[in-house]
ModelCIF file with pLDDT and N, C-alpha, C, O atoms, coordinates in Angstrom:
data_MODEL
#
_entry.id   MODEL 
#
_entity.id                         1 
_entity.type                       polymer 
_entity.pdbx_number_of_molecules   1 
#
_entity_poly.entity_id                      1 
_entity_poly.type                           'polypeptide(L)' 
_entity_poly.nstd_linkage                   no 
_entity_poly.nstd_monomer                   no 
_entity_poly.pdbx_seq_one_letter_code       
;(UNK)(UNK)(UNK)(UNK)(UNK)(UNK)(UNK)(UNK)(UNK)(UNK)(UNK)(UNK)(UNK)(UNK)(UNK)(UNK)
(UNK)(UNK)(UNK)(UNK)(UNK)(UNK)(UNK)(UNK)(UNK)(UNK)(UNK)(UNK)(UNK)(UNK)(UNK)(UNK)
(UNK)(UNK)(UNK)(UNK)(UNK)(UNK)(UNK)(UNK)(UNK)(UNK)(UNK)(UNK)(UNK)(UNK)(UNK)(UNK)
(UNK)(UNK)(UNK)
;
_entity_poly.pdbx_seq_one_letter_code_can   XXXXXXXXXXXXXXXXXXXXXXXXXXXXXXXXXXXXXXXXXXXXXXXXXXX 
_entity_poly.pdbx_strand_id                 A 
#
loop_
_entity_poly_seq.entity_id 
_entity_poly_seq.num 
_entity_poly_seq.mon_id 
_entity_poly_seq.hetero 
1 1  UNK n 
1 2  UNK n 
1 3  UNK n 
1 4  UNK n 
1 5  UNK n 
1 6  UNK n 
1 7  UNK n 
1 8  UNK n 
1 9  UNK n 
1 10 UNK n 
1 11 UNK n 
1 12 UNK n 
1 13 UNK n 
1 14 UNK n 
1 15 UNK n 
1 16 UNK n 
1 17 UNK n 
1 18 UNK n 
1 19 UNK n 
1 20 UNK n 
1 21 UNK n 
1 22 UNK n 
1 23 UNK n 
1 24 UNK n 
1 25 UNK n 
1 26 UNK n 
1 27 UNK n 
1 28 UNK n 
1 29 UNK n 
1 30 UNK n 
1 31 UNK n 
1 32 UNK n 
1 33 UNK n 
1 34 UNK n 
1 35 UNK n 
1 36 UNK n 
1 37 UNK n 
1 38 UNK n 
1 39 UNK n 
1 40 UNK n 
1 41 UNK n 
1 42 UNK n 
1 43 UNK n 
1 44 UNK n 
1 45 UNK n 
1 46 UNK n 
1 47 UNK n 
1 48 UNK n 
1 49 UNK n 
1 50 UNK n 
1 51 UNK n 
#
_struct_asym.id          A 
_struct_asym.entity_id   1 
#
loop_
_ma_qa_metric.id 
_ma_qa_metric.mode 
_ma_qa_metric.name 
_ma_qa_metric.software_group_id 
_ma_qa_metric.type 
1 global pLDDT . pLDDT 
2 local  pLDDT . pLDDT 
#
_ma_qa_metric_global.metric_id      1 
_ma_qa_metric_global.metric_value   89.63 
_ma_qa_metric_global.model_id       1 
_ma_qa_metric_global.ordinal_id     1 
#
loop_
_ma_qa_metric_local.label_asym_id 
_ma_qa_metric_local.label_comp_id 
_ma_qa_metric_local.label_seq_id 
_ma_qa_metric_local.metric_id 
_ma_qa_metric_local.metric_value 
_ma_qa_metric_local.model_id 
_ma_qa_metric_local.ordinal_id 
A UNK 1  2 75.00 1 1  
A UNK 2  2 79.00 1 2  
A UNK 3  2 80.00 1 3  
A UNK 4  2 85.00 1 4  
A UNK 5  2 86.00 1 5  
A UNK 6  2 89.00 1 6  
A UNK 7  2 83.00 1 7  
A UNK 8  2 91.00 1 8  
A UNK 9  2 91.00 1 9  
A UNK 10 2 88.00 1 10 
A UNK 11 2 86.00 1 11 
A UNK 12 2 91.00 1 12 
A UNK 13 2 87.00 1 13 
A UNK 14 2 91.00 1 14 
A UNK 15 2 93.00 1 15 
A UNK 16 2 92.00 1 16 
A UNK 17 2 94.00 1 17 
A UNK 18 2 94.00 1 18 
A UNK 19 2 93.00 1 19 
A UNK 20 2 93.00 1 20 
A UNK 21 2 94.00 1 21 
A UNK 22 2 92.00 1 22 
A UNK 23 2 93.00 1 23 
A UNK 24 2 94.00 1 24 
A UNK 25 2 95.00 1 25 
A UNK 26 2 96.00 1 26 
A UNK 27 2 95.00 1 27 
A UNK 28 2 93.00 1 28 
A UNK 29 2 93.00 1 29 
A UNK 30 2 95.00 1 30 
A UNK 31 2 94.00 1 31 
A UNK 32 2 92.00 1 32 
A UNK 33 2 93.00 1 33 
A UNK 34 2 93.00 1 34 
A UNK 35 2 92.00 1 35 
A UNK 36 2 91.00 1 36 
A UNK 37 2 91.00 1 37 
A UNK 38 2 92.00 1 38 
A UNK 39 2 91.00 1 39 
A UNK 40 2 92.00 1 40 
A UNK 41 2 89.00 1 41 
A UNK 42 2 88.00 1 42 
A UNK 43 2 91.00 1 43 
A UNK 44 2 91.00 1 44 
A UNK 45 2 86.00 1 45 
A UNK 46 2 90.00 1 46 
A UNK 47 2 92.00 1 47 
A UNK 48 2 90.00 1 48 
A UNK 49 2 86.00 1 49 
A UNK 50 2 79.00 1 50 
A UNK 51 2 67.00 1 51 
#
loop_
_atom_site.group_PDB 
_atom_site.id 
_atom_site.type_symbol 
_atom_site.label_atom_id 
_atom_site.label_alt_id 
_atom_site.label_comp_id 
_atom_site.label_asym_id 
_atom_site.label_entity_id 
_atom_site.label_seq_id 
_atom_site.pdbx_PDB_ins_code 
_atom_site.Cartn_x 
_atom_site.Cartn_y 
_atom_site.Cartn_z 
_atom_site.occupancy 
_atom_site.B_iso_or_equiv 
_atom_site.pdbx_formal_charge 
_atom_site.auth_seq_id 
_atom_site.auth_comp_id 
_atom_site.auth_asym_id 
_atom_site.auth_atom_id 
_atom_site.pdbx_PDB_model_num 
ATOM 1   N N  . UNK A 1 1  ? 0.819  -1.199 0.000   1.00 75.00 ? 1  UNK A N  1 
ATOM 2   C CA . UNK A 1 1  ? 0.000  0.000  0.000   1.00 75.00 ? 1  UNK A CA 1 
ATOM 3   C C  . UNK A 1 1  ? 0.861  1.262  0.000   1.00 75.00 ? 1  UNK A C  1 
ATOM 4   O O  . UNK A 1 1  ? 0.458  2.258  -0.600  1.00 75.00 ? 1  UNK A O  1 
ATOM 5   N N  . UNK A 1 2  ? 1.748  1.263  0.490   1.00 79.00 ? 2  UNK A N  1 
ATOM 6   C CA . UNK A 1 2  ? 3.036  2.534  1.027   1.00 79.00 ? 2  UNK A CA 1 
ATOM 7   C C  . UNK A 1 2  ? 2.906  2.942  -0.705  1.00 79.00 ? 2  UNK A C  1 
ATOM 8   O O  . UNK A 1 2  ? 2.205  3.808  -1.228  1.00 79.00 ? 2  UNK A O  1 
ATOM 9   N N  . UNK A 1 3  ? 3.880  1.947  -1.349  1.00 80.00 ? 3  UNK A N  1 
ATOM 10  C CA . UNK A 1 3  ? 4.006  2.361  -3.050  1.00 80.00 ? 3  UNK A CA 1 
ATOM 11  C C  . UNK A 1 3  ? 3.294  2.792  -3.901  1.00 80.00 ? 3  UNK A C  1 
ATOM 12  O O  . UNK A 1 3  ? 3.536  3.472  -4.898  1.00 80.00 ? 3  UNK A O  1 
ATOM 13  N N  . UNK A 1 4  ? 1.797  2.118  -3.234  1.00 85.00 ? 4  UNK A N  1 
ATOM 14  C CA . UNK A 1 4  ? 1.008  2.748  -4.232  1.00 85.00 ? 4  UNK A CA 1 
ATOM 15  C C  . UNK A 1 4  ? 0.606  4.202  -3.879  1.00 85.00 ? 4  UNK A C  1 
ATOM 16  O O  . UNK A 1 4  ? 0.476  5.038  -4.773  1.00 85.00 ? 4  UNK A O  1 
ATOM 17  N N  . UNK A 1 5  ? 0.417  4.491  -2.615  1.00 86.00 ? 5  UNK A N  1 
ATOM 18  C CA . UNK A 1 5  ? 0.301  5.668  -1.586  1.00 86.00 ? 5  UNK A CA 1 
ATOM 19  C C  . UNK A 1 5  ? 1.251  6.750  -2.696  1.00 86.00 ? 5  UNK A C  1 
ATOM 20  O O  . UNK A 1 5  ? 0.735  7.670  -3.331  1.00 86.00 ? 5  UNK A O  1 
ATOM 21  N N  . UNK A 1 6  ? 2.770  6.372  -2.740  1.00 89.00 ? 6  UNK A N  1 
ATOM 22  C CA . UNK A 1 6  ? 3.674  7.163  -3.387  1.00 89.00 ? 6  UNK A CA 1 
ATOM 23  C C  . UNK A 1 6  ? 3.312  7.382  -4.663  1.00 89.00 ? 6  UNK A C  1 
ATOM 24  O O  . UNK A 1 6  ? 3.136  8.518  -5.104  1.00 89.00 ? 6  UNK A O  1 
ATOM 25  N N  . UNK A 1 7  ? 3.150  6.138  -5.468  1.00 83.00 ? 7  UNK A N  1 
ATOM 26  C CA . UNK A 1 7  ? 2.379  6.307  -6.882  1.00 83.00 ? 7  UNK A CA 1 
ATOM 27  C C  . UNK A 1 7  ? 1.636  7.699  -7.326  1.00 83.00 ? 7  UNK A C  1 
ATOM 28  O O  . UNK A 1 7  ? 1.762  8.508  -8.245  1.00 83.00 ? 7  UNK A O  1 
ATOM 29  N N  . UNK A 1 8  ? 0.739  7.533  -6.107  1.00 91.00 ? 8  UNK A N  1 
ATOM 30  C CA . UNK A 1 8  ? -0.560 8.029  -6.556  1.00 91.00 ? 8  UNK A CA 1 
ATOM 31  C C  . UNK A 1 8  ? -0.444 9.986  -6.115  1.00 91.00 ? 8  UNK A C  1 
ATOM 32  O O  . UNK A 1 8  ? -1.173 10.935 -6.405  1.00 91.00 ? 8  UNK A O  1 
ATOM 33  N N  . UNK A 1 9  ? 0.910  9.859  -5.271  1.00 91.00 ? 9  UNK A N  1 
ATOM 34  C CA . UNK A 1 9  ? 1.116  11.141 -5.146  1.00 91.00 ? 9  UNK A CA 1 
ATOM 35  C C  . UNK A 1 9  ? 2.061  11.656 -6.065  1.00 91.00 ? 9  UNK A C  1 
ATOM 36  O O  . UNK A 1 9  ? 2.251  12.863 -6.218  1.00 91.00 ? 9  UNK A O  1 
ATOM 37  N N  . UNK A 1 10 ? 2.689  10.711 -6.715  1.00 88.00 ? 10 UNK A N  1 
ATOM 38  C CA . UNK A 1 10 ? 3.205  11.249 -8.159  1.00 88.00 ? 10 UNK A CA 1 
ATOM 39  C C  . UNK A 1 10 ? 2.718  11.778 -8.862  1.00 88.00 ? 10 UNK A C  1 
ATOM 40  O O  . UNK A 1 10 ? 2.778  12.986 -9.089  1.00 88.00 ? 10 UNK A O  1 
ATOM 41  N N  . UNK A 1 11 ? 1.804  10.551 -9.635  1.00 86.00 ? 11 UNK A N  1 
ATOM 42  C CA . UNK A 1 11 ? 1.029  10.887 -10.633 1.00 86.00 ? 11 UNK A CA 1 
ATOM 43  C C  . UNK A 1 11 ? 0.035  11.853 -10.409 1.00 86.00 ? 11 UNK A C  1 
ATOM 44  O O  . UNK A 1 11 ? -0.752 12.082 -11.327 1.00 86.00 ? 11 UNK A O  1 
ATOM 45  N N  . UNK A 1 12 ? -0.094 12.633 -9.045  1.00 91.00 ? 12 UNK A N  1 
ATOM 46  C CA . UNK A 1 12 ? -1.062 13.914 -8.886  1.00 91.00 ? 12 UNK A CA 1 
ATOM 47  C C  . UNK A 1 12 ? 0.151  15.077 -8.804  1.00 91.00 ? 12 UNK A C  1 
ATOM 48  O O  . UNK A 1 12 ? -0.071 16.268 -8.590  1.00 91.00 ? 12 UNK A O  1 
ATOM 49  N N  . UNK A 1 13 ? 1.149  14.634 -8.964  1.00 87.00 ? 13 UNK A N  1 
ATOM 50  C CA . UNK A 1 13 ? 2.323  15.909 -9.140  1.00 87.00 ? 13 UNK A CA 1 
ATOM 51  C C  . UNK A 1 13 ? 2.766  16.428 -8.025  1.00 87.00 ? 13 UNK A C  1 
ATOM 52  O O  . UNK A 1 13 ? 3.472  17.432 -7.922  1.00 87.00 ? 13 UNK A O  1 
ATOM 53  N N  . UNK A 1 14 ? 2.280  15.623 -7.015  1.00 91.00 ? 14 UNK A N  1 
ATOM 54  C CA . UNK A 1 14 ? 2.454  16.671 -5.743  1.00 91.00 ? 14 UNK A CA 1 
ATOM 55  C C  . UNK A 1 14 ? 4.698  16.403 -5.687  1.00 91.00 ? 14 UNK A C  1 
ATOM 56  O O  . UNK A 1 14 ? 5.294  15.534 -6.324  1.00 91.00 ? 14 UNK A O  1 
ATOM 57  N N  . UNK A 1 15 ? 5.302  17.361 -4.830  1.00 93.00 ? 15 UNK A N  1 
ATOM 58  C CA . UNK A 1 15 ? 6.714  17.322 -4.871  1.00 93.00 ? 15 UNK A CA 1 
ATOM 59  C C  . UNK A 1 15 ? 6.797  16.174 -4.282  1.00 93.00 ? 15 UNK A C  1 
ATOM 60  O O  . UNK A 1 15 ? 5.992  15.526 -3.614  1.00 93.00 ? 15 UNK A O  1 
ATOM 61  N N  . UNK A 1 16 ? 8.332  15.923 -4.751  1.00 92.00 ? 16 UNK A N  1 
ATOM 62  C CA . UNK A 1 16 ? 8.957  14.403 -4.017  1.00 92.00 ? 16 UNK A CA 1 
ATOM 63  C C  . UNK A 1 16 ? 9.105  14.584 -2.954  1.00 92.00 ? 16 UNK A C  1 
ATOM 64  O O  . UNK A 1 16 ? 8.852  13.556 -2.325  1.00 92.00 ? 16 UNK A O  1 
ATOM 65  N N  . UNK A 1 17 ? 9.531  15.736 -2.066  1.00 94.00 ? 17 UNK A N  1 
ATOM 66  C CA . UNK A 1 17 ? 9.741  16.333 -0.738  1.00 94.00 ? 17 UNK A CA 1 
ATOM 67  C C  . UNK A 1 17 ? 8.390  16.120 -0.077  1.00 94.00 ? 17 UNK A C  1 
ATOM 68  O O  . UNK A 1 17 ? 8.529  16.204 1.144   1.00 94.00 ? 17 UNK A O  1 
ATOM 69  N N  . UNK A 1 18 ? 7.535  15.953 -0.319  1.00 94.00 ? 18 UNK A N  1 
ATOM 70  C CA . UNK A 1 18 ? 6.467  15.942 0.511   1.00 94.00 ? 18 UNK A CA 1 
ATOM 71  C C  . UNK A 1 18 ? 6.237  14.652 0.403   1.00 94.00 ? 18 UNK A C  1 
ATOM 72  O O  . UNK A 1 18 ? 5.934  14.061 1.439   1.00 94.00 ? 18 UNK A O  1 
ATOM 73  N N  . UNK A 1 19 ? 6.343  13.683 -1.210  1.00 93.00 ? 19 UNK A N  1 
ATOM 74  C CA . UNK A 1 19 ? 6.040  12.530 -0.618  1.00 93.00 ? 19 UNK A CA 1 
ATOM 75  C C  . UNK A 1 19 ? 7.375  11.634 0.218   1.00 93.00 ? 19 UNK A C  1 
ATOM 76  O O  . UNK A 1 19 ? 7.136  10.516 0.676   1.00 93.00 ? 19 UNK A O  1 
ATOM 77  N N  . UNK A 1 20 ? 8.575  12.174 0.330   1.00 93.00 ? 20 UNK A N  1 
ATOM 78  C CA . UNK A 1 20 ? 9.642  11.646 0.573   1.00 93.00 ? 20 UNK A CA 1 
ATOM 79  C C  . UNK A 1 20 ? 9.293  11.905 2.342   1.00 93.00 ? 20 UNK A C  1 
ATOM 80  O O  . UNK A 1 20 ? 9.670  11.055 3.149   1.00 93.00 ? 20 UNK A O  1 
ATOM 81  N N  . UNK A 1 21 ? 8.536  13.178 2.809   1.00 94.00 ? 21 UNK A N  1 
ATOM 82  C CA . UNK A 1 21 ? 8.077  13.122 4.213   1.00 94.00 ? 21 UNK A CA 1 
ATOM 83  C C  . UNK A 1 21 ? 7.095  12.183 4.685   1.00 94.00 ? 21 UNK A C  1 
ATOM 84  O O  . UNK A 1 21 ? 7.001  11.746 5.832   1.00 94.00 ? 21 UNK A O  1 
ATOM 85  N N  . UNK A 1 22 ? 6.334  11.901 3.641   1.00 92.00 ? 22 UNK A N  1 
ATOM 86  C CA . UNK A 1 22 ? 5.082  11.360 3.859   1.00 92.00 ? 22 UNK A CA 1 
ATOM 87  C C  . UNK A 1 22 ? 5.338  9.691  4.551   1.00 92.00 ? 22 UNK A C  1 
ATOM 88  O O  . UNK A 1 22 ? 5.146  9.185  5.656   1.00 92.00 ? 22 UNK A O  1 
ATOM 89  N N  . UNK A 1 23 ? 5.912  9.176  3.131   1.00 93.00 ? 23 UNK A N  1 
ATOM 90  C CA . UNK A 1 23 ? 6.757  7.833  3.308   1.00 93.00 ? 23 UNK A CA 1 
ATOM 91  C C  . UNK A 1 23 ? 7.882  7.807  5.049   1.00 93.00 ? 23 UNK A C  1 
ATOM 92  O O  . UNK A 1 23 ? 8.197  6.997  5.921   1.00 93.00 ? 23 UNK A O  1 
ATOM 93  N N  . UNK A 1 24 ? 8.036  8.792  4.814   1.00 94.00 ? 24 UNK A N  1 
ATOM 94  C CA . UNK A 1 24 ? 9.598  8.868  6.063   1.00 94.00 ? 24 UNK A CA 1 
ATOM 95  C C  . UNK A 1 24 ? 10.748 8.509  5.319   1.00 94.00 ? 24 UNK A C  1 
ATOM 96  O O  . UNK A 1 24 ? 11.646 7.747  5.677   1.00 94.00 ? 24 UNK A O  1 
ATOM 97  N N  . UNK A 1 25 ? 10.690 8.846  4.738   1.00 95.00 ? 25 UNK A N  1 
ATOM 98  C CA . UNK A 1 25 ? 12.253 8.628  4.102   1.00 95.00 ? 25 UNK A CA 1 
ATOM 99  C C  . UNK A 1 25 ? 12.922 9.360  4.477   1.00 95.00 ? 25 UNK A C  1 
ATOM 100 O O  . UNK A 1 25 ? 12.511 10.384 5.023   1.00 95.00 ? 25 UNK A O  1 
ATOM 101 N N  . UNK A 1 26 ? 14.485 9.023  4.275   1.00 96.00 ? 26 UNK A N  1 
ATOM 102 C CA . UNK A 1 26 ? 15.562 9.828  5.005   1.00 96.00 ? 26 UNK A CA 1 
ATOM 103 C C  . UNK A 1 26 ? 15.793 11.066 3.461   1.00 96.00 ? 26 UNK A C  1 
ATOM 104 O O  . UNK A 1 26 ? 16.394 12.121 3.660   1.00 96.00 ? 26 UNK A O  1 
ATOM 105 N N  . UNK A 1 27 ? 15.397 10.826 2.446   1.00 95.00 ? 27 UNK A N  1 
ATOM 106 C CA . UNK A 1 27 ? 15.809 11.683 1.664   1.00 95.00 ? 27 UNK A CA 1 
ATOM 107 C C  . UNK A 1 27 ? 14.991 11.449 0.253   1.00 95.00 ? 27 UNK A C  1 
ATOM 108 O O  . UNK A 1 27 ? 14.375 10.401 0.058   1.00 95.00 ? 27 UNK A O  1 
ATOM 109 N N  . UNK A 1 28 ? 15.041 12.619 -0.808  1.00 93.00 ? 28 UNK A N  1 
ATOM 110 C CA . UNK A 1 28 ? 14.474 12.769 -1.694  1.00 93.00 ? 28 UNK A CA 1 
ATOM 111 C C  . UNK A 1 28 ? 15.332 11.565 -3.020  1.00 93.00 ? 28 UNK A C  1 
ATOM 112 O O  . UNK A 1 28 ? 15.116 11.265 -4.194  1.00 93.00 ? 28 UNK A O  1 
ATOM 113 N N  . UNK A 1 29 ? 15.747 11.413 -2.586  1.00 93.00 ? 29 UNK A N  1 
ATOM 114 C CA . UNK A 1 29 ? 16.638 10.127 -3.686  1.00 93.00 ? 29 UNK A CA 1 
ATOM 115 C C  . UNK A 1 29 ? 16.056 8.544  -3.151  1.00 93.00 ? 29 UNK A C  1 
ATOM 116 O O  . UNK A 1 29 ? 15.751 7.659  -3.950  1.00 93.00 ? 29 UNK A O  1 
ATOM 117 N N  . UNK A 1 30 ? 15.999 8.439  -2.090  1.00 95.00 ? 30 UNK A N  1 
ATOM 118 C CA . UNK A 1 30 ? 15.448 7.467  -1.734  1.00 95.00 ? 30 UNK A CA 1 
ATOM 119 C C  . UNK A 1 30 ? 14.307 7.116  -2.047  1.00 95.00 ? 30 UNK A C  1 
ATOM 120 O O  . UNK A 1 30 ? 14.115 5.909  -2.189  1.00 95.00 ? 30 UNK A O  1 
ATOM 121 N N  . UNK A 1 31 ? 13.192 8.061  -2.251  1.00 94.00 ? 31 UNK A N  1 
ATOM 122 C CA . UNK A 1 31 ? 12.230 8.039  -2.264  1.00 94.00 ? 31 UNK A CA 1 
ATOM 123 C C  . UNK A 1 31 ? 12.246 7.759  -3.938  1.00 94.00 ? 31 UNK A C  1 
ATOM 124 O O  . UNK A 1 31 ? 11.259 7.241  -4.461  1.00 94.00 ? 31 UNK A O  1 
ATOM 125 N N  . UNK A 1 32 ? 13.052 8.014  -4.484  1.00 92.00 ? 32 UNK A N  1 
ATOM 126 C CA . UNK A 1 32 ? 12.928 8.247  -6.504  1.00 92.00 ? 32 UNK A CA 1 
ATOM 127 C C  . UNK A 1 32 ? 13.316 6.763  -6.738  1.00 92.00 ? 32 UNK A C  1 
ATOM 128 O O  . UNK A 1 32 ? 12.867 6.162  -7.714  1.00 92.00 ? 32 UNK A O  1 
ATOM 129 N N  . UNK A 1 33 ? 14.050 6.238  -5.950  1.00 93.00 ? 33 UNK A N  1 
ATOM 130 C CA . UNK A 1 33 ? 14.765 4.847  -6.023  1.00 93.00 ? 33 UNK A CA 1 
ATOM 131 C C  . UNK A 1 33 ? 13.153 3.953  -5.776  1.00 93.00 ? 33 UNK A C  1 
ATOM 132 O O  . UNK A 1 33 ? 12.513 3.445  -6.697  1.00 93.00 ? 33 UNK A O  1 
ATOM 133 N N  . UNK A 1 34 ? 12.778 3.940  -4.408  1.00 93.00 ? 34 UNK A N  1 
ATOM 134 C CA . UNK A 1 34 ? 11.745 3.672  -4.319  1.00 93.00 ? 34 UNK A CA 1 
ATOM 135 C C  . UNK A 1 34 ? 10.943 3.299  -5.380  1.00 93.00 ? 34 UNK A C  1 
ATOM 136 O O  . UNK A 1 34 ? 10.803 2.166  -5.840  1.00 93.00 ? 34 UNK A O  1 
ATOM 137 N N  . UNK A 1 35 ? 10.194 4.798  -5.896  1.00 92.00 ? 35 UNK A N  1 
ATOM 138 C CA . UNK A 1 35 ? 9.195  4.602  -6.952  1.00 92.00 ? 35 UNK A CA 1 
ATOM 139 C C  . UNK A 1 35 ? 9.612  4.328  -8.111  1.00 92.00 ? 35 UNK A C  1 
ATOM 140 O O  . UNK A 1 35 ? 8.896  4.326  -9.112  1.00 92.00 ? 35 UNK A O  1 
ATOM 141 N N  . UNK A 1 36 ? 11.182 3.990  -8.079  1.00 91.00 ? 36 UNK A N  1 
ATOM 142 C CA . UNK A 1 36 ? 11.861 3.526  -9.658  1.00 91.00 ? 36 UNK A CA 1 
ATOM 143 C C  . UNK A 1 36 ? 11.755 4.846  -10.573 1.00 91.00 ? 36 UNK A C  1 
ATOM 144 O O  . UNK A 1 36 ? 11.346 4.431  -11.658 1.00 91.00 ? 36 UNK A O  1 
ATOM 145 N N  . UNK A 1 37 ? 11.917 6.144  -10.645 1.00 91.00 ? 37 UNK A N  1 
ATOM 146 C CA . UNK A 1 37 ? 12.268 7.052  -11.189 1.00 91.00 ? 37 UNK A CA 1 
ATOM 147 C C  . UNK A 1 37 ? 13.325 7.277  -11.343 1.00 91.00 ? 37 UNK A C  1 
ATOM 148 O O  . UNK A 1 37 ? 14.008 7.787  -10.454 1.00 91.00 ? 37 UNK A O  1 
ATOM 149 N N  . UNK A 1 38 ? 13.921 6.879  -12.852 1.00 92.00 ? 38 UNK A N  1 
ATOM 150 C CA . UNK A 1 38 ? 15.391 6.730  -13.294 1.00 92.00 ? 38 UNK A CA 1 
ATOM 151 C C  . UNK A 1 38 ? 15.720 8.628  -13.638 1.00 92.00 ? 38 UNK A C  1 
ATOM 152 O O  . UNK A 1 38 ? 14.988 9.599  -13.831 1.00 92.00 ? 38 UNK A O  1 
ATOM 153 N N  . UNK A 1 39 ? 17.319 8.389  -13.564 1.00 91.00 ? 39 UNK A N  1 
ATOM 154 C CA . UNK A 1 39 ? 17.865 9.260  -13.821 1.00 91.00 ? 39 UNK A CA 1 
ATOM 155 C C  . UNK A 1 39 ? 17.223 9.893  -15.435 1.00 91.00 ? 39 UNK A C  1 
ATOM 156 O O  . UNK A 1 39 ? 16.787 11.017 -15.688 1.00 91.00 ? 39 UNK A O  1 
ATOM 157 N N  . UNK A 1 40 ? 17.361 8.786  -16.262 1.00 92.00 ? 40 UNK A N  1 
ATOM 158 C CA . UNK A 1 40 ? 16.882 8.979  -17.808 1.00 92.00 ? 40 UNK A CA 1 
ATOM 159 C C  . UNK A 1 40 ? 15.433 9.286  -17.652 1.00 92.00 ? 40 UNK A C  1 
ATOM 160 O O  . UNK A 1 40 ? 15.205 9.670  -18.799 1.00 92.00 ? 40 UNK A O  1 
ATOM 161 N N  . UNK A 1 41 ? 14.574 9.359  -17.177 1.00 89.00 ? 41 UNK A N  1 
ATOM 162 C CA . UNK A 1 41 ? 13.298 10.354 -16.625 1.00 89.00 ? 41 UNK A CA 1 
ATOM 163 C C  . UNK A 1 41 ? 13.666 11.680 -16.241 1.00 89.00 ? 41 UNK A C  1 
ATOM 164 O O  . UNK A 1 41 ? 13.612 12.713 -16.908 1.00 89.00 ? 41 UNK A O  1 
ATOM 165 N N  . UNK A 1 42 ? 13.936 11.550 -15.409 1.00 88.00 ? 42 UNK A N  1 
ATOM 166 C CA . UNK A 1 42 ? 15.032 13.163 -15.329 1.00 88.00 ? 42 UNK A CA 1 
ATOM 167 C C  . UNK A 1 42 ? 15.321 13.572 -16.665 1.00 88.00 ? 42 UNK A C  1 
ATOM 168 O O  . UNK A 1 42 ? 14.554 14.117 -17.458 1.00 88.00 ? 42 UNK A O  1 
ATOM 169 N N  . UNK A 1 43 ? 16.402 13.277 -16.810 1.00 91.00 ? 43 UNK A N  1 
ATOM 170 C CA . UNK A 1 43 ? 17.104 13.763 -18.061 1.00 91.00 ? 43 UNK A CA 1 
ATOM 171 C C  . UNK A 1 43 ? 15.873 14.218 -19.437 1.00 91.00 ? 43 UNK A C  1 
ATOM 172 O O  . UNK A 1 43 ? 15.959 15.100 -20.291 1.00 91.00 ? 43 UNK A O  1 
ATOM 173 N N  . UNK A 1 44 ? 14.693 13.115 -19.154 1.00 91.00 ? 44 UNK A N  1 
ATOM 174 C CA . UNK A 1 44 ? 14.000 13.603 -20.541 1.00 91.00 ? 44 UNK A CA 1 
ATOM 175 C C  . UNK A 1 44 ? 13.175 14.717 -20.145 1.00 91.00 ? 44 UNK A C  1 
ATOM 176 O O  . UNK A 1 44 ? 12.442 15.201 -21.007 1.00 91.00 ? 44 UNK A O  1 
ATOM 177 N N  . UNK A 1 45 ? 13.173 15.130 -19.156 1.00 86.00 ? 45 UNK A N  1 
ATOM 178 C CA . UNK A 1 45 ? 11.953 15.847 -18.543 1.00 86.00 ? 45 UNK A CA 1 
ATOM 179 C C  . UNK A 1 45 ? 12.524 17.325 -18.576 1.00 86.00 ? 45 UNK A C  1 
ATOM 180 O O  . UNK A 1 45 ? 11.942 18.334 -18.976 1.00 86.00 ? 45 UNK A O  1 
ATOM 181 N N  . UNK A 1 46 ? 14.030 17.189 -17.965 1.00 90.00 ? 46 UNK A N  1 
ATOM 182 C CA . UNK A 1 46 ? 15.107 18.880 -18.423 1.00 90.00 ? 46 UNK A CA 1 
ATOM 183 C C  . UNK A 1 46 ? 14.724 18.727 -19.441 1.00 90.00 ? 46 UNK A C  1 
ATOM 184 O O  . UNK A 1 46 ? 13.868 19.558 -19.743 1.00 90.00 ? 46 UNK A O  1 
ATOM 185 N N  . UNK A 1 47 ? 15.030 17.761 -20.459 1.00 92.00 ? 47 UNK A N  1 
ATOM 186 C CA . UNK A 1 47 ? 15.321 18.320 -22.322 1.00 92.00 ? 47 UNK A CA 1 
ATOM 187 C C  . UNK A 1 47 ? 13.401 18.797 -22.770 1.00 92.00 ? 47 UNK A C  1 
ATOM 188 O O  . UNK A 1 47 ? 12.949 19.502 -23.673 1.00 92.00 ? 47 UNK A O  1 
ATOM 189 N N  . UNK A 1 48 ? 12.953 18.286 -22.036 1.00 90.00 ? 48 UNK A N  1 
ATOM 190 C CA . UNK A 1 48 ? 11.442 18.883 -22.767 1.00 90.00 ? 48 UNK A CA 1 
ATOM 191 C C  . UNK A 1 48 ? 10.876 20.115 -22.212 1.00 90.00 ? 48 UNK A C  1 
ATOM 192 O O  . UNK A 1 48 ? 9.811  20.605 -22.586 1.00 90.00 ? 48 UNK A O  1 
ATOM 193 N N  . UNK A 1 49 ? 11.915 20.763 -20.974 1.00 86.00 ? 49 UNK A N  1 
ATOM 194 C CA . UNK A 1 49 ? 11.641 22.249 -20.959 1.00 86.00 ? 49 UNK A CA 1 
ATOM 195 C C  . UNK A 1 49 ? 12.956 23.057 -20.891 1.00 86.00 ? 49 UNK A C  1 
ATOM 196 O O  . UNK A 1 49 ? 13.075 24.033 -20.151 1.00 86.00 ? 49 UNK A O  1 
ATOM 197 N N  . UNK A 1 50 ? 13.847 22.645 -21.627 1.00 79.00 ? 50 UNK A N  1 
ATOM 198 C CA . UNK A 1 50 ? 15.349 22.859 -21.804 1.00 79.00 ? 50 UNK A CA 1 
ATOM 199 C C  . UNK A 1 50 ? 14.427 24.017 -23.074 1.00 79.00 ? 50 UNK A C  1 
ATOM 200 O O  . UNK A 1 50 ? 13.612 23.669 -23.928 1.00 79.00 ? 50 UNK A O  1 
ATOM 201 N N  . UNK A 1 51 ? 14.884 25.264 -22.801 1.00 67.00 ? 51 UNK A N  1 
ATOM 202 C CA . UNK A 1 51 ? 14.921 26.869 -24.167 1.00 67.00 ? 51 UNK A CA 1 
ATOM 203 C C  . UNK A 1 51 ? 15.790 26.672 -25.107 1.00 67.00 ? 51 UNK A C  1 
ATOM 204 O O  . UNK A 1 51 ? 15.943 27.513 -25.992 1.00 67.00 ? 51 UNK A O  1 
#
């Protein structure tokens, strides 16, 4: 339930910082590891509001 808890506060956009409190995590990386949010997500997400 925790993951999907995180899921579902993703996919409503809310910040990782809040769900990284929510969970208790010690940190905002942990929490990305967690929900499996790769670096290459990142990366495509700068280049699609990269000017």
């Amino acid at each position: 339930m925790r993951e999907t808890l995180g899921w579902a506060m993703h996919n409503a956009v809310k910040p990782i910082e809040l769900i990284c409190m929510t969970l208790n995590h010690s940190s905002p990386a942990v929490t990305m590891r967690y929900l499996g949010i790769t670096q290459e997500e990142v990366q495509t997400l700068v280049d699609e509001f990269c000017l």
